[in-house]
N, CA, C and O of each residue as an XYZ file, in Angstrom:
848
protein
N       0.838     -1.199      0.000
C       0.000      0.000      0.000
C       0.877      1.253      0.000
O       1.838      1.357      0.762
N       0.482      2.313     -0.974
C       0.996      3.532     -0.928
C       1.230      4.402      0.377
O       0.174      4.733      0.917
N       2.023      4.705      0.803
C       2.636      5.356      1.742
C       1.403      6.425      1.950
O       1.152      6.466      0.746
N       0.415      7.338      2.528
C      -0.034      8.312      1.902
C       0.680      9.912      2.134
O       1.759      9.838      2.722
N       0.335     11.042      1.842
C       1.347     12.556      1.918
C       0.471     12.632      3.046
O      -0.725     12.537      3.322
N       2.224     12.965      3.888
C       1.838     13.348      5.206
C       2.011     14.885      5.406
O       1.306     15.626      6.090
N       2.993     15.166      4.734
C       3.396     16.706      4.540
C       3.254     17.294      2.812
O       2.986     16.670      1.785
N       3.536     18.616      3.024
C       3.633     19.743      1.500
C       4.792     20.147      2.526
O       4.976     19.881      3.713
N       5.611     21.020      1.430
C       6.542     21.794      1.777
C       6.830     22.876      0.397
O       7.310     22.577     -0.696
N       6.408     24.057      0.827
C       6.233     24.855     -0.327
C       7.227     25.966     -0.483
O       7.600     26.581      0.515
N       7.714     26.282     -1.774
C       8.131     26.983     -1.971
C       7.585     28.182     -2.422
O       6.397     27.986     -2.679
N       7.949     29.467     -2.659
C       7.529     31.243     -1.948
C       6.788     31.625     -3.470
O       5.627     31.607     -3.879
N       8.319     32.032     -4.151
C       8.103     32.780     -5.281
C       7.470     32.068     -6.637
O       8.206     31.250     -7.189
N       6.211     32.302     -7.201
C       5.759     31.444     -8.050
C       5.222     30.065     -7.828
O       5.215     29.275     -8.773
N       4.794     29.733     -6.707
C       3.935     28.781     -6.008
C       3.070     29.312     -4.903
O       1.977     28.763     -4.769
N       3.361     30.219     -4.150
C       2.228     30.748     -3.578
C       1.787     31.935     -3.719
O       0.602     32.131     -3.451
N       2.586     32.997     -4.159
C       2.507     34.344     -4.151
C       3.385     34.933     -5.882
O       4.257     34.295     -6.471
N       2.926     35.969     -6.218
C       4.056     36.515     -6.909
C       4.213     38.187     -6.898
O       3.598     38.981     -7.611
N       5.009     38.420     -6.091
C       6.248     39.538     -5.877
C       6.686     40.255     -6.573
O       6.631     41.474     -6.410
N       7.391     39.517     -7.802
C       8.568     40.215     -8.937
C       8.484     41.731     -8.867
O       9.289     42.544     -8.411
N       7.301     41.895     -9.436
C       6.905     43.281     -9.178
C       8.210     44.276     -8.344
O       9.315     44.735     -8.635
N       7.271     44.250     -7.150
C       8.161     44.704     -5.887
C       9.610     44.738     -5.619
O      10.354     45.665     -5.296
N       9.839     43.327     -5.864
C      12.060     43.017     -5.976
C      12.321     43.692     -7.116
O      13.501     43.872     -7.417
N      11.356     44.151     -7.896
C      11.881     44.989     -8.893
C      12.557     46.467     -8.520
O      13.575     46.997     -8.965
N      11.536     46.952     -7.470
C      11.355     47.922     -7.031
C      12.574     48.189     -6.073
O      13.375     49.123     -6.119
N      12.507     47.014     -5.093
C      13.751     47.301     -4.534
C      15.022     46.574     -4.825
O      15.661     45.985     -3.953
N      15.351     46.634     -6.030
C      17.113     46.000     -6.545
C      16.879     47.377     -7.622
O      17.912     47.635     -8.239
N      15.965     48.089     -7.873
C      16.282     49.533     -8.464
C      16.329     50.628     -7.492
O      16.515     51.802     -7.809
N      16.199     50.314     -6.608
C      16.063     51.679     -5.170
C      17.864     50.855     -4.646
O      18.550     51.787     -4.227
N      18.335     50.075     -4.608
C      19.541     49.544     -4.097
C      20.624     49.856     -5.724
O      21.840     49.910     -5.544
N      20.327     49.953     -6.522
C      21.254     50.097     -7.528
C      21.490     51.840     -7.304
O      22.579     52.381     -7.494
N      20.301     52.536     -6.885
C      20.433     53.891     -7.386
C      21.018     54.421     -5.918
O      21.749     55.407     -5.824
N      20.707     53.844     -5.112
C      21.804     54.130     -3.515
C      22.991     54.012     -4.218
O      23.548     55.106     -4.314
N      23.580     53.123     -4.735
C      25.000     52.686     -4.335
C      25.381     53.265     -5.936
O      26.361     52.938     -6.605
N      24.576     53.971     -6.218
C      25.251     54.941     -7.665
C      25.502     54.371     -9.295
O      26.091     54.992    -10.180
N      24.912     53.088     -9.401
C      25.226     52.221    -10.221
C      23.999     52.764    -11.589
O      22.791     52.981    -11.487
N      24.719     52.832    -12.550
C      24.037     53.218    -13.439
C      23.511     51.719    -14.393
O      24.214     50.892    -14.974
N      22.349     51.785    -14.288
C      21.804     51.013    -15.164
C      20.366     51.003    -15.528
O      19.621     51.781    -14.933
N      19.911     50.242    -16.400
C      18.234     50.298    -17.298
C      17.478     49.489    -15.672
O      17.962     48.443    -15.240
N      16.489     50.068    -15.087
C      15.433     49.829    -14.749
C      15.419     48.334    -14.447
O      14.994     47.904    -15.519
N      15.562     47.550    -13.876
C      14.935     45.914    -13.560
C      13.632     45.632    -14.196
O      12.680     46.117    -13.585
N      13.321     44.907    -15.374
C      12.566     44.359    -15.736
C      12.129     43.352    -15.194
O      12.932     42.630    -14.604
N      10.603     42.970    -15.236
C       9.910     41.877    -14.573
C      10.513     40.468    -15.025
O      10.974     39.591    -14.294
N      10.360     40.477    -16.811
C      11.256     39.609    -17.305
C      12.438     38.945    -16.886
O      12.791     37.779    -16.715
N      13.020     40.278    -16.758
C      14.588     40.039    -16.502
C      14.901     39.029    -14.899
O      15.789     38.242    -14.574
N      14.035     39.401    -14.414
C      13.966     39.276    -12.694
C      13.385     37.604    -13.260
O      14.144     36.656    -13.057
N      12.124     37.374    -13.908
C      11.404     36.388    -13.684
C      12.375     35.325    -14.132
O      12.451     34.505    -13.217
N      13.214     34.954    -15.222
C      13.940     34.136    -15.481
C      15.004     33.532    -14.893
O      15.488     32.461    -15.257
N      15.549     34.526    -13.557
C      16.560     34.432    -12.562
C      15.884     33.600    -11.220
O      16.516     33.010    -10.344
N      14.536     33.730    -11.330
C      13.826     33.747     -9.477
C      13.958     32.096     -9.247
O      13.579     31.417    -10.201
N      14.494     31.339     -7.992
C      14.479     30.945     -7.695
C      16.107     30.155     -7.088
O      16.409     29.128     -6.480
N      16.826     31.319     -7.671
C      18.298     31.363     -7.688
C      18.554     32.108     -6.178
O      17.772     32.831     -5.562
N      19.861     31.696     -5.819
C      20.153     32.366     -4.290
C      20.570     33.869     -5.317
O      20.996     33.881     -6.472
N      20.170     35.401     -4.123
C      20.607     35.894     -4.736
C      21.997     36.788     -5.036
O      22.008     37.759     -5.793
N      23.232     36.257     -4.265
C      24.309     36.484     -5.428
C      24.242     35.911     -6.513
O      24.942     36.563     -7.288
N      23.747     34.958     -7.084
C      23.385     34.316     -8.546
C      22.783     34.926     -9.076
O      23.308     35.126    -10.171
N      21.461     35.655     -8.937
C      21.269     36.618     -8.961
C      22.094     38.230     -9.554
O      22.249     38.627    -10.709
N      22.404     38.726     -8.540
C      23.286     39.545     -8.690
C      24.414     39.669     -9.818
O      24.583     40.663    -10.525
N      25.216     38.388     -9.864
C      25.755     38.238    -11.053
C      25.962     38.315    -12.332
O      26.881     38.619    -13.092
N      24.200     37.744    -12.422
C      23.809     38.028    -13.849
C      23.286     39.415    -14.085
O      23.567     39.874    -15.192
N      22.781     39.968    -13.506
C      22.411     41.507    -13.890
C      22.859     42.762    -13.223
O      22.432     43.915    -13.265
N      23.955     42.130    -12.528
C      24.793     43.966    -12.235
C      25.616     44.378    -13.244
O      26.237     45.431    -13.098
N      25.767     43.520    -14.569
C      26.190     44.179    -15.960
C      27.830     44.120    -15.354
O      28.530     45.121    -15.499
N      28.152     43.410    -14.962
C      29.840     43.028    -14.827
C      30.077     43.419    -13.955
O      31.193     43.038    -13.602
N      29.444     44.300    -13.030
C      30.276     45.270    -11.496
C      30.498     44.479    -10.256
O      29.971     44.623     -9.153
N      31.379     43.618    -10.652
C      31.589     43.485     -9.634
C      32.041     44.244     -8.182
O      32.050     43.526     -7.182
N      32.298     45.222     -8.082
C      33.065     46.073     -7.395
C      32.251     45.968     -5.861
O      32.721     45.717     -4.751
N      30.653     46.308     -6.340
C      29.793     46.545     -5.054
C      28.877     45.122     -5.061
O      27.650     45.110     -5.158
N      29.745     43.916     -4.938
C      28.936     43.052     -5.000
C      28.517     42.685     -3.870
O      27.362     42.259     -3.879
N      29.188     42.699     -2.624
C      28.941     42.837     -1.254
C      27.993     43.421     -0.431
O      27.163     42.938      0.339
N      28.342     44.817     -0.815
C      27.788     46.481     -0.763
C      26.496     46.024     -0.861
O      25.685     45.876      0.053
N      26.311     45.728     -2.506
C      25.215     45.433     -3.074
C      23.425     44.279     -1.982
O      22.227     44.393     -1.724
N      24.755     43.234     -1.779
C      23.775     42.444     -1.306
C      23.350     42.648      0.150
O      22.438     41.945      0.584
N      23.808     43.356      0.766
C      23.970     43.770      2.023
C      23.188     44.927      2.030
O      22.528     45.051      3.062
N      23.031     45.982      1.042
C      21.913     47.079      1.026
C      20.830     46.672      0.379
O      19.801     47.341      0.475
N      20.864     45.439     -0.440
C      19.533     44.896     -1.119
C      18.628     44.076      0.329
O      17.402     43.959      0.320
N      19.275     43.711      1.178
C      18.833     42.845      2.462
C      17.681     44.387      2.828
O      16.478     44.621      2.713
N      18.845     45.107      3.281
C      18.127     46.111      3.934
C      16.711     46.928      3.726
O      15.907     47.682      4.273
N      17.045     46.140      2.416
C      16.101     47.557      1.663
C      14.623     46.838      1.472
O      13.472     47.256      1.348
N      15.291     45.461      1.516
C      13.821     44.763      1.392
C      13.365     44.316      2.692
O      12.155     44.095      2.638
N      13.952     44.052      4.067
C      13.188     44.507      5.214
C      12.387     44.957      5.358
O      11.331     44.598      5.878
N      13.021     46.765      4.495
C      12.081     48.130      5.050
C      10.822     48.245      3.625
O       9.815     48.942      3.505
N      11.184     47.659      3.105
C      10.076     47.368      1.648
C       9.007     46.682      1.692
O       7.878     47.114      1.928
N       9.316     45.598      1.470
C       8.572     44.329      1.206
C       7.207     44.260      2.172
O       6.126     43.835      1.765
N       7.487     44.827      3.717
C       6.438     44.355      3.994
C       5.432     45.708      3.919
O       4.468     45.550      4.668
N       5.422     46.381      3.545
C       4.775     47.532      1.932
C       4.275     46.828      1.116
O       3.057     46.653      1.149
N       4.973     46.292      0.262
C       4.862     46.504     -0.897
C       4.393     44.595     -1.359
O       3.714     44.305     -2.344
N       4.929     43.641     -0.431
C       4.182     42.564     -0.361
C       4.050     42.239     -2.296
O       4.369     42.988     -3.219
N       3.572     41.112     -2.324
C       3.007     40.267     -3.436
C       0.992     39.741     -3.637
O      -0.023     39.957     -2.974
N       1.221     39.212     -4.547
C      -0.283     38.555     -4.722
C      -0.306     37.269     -4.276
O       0.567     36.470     -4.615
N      -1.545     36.871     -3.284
C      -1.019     35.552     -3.266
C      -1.983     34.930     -4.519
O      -3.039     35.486     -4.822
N      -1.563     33.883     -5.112
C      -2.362     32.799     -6.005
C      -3.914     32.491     -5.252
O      -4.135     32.160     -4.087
N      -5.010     32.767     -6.534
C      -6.011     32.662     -6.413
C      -6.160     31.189     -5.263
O      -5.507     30.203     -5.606
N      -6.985     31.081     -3.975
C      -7.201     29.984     -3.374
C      -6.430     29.111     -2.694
O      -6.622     27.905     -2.534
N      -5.152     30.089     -2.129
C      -3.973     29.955     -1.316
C      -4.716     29.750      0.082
O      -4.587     28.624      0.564
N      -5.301     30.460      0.638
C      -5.433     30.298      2.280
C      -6.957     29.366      2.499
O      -7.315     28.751      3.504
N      -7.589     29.505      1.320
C      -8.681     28.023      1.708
C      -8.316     27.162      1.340
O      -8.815     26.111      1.742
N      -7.335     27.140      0.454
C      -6.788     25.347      0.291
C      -6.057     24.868      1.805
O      -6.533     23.933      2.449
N      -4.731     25.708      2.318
C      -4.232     25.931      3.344
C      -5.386     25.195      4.592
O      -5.375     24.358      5.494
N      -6.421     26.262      3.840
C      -7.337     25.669      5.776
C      -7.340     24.313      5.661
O      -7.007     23.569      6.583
N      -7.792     23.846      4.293
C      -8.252     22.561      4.425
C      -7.576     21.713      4.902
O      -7.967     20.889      5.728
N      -6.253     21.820      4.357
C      -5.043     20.566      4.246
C      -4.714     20.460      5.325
O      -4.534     19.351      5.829
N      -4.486     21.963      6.196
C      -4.421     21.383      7.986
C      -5.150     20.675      8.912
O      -4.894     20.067      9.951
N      -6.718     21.063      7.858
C      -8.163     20.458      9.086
C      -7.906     18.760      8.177
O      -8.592     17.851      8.643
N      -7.428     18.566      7.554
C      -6.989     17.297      6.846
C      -5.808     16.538      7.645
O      -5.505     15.349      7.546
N      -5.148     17.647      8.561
C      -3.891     17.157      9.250
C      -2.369     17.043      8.458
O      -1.276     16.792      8.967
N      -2.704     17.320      7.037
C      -1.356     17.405      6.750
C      -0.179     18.758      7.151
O      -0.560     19.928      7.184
N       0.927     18.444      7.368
C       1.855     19.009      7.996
C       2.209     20.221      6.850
O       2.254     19.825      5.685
N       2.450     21.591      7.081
C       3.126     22.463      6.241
C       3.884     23.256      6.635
O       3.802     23.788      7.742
N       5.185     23.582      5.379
C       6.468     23.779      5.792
C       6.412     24.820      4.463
O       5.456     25.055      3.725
N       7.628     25.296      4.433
C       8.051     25.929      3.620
C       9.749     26.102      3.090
O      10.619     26.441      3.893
N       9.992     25.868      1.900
C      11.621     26.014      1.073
C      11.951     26.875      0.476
O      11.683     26.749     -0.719
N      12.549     27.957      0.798
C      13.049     29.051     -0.397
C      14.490     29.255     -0.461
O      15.301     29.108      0.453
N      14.720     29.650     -1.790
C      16.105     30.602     -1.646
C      16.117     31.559     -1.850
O      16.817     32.032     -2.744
N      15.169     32.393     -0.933
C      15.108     33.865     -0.656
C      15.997     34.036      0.325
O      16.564     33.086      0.865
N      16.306     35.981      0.821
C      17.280     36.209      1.798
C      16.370     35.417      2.540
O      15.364     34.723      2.393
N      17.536     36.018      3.808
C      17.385     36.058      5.126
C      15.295     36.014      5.769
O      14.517     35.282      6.381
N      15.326     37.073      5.208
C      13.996     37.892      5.677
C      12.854     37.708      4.525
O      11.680     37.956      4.799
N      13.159     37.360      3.508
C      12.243     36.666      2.647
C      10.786     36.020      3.269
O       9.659     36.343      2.895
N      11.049     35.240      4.088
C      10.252     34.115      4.470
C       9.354     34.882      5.385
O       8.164     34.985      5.089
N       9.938     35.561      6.733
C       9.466     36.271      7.680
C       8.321     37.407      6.562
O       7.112     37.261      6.743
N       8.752     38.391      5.555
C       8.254     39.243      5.103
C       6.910     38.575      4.459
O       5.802     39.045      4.717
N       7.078     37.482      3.629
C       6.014     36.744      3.162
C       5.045     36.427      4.539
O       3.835     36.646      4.476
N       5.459     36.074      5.363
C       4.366     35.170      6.475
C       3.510     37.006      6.726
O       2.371     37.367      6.431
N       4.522     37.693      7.292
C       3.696     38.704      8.001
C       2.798     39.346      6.688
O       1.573     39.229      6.650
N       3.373     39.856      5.904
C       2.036     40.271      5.007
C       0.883     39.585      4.656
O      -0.216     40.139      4.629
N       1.050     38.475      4.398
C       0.205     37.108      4.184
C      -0.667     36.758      5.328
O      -1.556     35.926      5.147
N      -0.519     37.259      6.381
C      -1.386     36.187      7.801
C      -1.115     35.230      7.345
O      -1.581     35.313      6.208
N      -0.706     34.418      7.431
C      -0.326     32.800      6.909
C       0.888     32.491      7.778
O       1.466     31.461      7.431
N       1.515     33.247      9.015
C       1.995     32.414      9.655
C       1.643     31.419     10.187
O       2.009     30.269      9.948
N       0.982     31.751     10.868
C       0.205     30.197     11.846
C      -0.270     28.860     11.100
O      -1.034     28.079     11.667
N       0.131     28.668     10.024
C      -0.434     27.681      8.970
C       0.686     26.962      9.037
O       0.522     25.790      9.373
N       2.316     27.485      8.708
C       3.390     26.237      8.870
C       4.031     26.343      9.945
O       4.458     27.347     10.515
N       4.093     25.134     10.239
C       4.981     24.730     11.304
C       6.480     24.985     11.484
O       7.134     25.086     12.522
N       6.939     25.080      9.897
C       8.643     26.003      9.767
C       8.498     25.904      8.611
O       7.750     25.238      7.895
N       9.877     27.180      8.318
C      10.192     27.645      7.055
C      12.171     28.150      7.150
O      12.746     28.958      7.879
N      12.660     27.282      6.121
C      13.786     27.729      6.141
C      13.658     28.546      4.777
O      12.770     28.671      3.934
N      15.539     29.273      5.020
C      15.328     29.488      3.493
C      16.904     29.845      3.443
O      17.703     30.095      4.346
N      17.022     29.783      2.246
C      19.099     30.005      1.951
C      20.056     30.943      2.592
O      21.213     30.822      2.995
N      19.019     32.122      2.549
C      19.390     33.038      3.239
C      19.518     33.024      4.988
O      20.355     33.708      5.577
N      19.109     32.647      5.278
C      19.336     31.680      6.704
C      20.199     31.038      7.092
O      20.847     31.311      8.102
N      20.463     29.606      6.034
C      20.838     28.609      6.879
C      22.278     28.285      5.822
O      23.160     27.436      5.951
N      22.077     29.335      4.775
C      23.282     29.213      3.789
C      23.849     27.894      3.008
O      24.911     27.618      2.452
N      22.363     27.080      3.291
C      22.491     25.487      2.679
C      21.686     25.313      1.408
O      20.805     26.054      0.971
N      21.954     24.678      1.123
C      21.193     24.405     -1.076
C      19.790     23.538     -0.139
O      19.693     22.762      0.812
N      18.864     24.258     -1.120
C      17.211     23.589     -1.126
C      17.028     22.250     -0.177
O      16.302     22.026      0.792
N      18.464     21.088     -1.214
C      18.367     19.890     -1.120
C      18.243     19.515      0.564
O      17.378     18.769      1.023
N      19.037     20.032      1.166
C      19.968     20.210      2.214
C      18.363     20.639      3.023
O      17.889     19.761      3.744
N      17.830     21.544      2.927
C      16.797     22.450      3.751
C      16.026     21.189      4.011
O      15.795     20.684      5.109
N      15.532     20.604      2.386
C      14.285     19.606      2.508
C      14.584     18.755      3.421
O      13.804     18.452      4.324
N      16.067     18.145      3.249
C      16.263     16.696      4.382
C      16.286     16.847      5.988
O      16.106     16.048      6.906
N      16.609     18.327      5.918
C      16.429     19.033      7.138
C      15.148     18.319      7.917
O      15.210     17.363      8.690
N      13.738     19.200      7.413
C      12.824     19.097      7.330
C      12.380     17.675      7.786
O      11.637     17.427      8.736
N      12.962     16.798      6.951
C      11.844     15.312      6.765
C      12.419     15.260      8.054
O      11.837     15.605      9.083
N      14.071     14.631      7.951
C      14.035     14.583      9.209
C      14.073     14.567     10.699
O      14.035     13.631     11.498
N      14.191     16.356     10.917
C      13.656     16.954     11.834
C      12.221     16.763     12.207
O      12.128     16.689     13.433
N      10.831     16.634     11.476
C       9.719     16.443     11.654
C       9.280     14.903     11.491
O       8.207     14.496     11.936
N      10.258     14.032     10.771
C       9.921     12.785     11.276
C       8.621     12.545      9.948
O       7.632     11.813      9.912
N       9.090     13.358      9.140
C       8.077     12.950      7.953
C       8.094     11.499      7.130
O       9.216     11.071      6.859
N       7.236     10.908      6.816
C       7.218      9.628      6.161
C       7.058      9.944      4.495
O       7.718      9.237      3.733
N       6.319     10.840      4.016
C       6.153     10.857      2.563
C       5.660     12.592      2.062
O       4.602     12.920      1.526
N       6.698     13.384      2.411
C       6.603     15.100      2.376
C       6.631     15.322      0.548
O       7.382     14.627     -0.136
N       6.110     15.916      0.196
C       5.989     16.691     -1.279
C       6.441     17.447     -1.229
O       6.369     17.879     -0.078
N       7.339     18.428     -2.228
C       7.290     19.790     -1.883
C       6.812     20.373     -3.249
O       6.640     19.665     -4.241
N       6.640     21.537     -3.223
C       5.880     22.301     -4.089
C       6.423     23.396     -4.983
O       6.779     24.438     -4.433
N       6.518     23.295     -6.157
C       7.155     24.773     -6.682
C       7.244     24.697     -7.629
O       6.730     23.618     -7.925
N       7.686     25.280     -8.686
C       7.483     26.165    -10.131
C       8.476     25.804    -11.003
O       8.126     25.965    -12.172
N       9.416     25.441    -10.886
C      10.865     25.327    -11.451
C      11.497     24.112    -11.776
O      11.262     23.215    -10.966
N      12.271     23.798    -12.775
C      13.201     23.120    -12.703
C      14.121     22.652    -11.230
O      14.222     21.660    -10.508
N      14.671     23.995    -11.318
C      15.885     24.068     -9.986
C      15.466     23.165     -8.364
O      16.038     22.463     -7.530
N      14.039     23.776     -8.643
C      13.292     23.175     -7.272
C      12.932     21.581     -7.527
O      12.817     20.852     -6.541
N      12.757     21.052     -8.845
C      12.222     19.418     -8.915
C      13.326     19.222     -8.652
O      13.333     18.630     -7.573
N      14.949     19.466     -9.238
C      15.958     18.754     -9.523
C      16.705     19.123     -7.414
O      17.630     18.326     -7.258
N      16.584     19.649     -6.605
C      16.829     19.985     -5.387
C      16.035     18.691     -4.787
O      16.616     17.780     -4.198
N      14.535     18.736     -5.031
C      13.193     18.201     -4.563
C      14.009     16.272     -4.594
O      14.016     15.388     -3.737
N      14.468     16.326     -5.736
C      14.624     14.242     -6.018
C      16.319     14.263     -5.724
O      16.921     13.243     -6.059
N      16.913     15.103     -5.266
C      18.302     15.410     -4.481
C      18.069     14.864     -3.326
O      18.631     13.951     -2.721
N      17.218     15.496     -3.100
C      16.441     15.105     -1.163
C      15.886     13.648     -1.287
O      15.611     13.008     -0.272
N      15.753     13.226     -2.314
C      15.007     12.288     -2.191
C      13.540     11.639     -2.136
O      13.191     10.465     -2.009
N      12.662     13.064     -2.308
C      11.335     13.539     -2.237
C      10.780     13.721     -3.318
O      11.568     13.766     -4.262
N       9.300     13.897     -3.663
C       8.450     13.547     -4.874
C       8.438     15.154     -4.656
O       8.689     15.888     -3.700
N       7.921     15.400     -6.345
C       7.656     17.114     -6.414
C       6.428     17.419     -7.191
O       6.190     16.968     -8.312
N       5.755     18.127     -6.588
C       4.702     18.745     -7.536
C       4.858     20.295     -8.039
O       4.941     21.397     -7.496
N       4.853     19.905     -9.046
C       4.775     21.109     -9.977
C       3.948     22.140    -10.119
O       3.084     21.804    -10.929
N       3.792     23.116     -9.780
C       2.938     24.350     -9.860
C       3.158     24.733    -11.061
O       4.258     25.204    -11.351
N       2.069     24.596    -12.074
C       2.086     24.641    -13.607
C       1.532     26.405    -14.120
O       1.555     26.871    -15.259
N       1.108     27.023    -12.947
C       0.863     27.898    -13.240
C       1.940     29.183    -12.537
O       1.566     30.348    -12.402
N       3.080     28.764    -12.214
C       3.971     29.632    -11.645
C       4.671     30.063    -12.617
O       4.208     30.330    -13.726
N       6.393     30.219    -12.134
C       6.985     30.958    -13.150
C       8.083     30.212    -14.281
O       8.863     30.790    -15.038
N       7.842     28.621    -14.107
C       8.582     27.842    -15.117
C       7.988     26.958    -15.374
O       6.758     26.933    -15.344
N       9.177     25.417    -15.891
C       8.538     24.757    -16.312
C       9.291     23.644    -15.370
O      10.279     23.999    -14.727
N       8.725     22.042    -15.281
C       9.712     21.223    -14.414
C       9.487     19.771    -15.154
O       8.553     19.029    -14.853
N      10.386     19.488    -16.080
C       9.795     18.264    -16.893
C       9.290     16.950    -16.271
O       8.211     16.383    -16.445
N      10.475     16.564    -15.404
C      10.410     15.505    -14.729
C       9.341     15.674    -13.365
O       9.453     14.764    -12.544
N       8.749     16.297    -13.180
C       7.588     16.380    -11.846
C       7.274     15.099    -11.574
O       7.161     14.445    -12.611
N       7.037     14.315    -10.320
C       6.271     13.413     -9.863
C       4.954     13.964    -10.208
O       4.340     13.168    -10.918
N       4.206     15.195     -9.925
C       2.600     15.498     -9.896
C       2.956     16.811    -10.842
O       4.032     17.156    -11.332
N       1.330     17.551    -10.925
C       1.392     18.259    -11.712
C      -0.200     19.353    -10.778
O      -1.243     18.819    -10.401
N       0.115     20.822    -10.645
C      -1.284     21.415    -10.235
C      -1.275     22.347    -11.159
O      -0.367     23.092    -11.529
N      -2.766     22.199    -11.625
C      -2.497     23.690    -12.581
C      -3.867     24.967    -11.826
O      -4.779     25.669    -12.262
N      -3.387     24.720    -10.817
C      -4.018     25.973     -9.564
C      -4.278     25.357     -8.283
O      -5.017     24.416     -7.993
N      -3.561     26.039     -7.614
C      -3.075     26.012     -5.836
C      -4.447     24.796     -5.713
O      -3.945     23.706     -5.437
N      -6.016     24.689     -5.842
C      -6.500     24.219     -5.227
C      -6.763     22.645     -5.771
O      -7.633     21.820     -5.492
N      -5.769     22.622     -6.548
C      -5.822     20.727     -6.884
C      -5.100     19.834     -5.951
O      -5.221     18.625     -5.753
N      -3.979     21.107     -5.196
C      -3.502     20.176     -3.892
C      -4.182     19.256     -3.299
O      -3.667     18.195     -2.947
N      -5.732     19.624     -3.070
C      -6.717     18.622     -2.317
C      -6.691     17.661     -3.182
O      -6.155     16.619     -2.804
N      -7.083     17.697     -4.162
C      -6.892     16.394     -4.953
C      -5.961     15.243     -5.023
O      -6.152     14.072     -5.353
N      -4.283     16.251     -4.392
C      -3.327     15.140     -4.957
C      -3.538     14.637     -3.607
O      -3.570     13.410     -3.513
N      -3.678     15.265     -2.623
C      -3.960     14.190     -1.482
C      -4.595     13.530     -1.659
O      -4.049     12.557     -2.180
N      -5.391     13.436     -1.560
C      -6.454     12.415     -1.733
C      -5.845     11.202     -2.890
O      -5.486     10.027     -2.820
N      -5.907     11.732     -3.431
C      -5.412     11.036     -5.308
C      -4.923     10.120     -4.844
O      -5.315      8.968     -5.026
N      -3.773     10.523     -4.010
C      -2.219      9.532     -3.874
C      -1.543      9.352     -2.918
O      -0.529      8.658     -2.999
């Protein structure tokens, strides 16, 4: 008999919420502090990078400067502290009633990002959606790759069959690193060939429980 999902473990950007917007806002308010001349942060530009830690990030679009790469990430922290929880994201249509359910269902929820530091914290408080997971790491934290966070997770909580959730390549190929099945959020910001599952909106989660 199939094991059944005892846990989700979700990832931020493009599985529950989307932001871009905003990090737009502040990696152009942090370029124009630190004097750096360049074109505006495009949504585009941002969306093809997200899910990357962000000196990876950084890399690809400070246009070669290295100089304030430090500077850089260290006033981009700051700036999105004093930002973000302003300026916040959307969450995905049917985020916090799916949420109710899956807890009054008893399944366990967590959360994986490679956002900063304060990423995670900024998402919960704008969101009311703290009290829904039980923990949330994220790169910026614990300075460990996805893979590393998830195994954390299983087993620290003693999970038997955890999913995690997210949008990307980067995140399936982290997700079966760990050793864990992945569902794909088909309506986020990529694509993930190899997915164990597939949602094409936050509220089919109920389904895959059940399903499988």
């Amino acid at each position: 008999m199939t094991q059944p999902i005892d846990a989700l473990i979700f990832d931020m950007d493009g599985t529950l919420w989307d932001a871009v917007d905003s990090y737009c806002a502040v990696w152009d308010a942090t370029f124009a502090q630190l004097g750096v001349t360049r074109p505006r942060v495009e949504r585009d530009e941002l969306l093809r990078l997200m899910g990357k830690p962000l000196a990876e990030i950084y890399d690809t679009i400070a246009l070669g400067n290295r100089e304030c790469h430090d500077r850089f990430l260290e006033r981009l922290s700051e700036n999105e502290r004093e930002m973000m929880p302003r300026l916040g994201g959307r969450l995905y249509p049917g985020v916090k009633q799916t949420l109710d359910k899956l807890r009054d269902a008893g399944i366990k929820l967590f959360m994986v990002s490679n956002c900063s530091a304060d990423g995670l914290d900024n998402f919960l408080d704008f969101t009311g959606l703290r009290a829904y997971f039980a923990d949330a790491l994220s790169f910026g934290a614990t300075s460990v790759d996805k893979d590393v966070n998830l195994r954390h997770l299983k087993d620290c909580y003693n999970l038997r069959r955890p999913v995690y959730v997210g949008d990307i390549q980067r995140d399936c190929d982290a997700t079966h690193a760990a050793g864990m099945e992945f569902a794909w959020a088909a309506y986020g910001f990529g694509t993930a060939a190899d997915a164990d599952f597939q949602i094409d909106s936050f509220d089919q989660l109920q389904d895959l429980i059940y399903a499988k």
